[in-house]
C-alpha positions as CSV (number, residue, x, y, z in Angstrom):
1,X,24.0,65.2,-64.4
2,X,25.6,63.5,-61.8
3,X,25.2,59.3,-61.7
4,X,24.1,57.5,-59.0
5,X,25.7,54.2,-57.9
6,X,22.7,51.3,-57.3
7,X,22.7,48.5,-55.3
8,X,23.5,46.4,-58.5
9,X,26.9,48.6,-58.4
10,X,25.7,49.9,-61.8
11,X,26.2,53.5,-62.2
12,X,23.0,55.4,-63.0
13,X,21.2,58.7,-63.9
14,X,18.0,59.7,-62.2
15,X,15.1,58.5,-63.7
16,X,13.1,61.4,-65.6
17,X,12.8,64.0,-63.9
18,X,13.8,63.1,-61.0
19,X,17.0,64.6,-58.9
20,X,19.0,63.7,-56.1
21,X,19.0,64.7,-52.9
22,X,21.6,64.3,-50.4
23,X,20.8,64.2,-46.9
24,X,22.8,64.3,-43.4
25,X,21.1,62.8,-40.5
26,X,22.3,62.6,-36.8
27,X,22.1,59.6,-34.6
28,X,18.9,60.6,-33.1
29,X,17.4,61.2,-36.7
30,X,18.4,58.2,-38.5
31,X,17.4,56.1,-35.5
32,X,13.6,57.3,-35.9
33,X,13.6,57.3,-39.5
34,X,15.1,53.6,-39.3
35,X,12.3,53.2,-36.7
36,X,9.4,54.5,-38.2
37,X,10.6,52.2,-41.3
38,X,10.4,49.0,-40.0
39,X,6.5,50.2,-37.8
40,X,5.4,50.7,-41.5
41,X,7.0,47.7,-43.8
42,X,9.1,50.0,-45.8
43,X,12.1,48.9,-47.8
44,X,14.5,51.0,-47.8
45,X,15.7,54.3,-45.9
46,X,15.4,55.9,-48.7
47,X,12.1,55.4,-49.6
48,X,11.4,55.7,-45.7
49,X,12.3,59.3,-46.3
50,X,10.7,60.1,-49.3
51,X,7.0,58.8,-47.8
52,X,8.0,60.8,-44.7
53,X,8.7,64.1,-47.1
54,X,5.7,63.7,-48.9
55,X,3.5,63.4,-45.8
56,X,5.0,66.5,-44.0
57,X,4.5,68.5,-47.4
58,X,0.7,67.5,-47.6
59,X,0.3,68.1,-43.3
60,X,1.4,71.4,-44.7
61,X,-1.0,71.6,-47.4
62,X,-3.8,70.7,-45.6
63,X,-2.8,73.5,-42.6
64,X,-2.8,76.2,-45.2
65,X,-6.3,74.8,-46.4
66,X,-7.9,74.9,-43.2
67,X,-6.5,78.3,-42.8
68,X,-7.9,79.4,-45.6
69,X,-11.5,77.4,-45.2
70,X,-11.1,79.5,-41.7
71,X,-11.3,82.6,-43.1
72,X,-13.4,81.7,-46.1
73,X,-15.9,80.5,-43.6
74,X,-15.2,83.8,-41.2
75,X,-16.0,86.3,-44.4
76,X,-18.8,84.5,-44.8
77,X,-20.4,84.7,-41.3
78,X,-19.7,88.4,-41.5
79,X,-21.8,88.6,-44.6
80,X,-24.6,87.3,-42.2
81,X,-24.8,89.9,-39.7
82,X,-23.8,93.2,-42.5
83,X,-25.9,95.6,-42.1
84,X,-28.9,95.4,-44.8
85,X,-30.9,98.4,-45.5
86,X,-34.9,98.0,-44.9
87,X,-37.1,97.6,-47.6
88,X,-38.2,100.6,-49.2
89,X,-41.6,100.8,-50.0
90,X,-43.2,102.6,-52.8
């Protein structure tokens, strides 16, 4: 596994599971992310990214779930107006 270099200057693995991820930004992106940083009292870049990762990934969540509460809700409408047989009488 590759080592990471910390600010310490002590060379490091991961932490449990964790891997790293190396990521390219242009001028325009690191400019928002530094940005959107400082607006919300983050420490670093890199943790600036990570919250910004994780709250794409559960805006993606939550689409799919109202997607799916959609149709969930759509079946169920349709079970309302199926066509129901009259009572028989005997």
């Amino acid at each position: 596994m590759k080592k990471t270099n910390g600010a310490d200057g002590i060379h490091r693995k991961p932490a449990g599971g964790d891997r790293e991820l190396t990521l390219t930004l242009n001028t325009e992106e690191t400019a928002a992310l530094e940005g959107w940083r400082l607006a919300n009292n983050i420490g670093s870049p890199d943790e600036a990214a990570r919250e910004l990762l994780r709250l794409g990934l559960l805006s993606e969540i939550s689409k799919v779930y109202g997607l799916v509460s959609a149709i969930r809700h759509s079946v169920d409408d349709e079970d309302d107006f199926a066509y129901q047989a009259p009572p028989t009488s005997n």
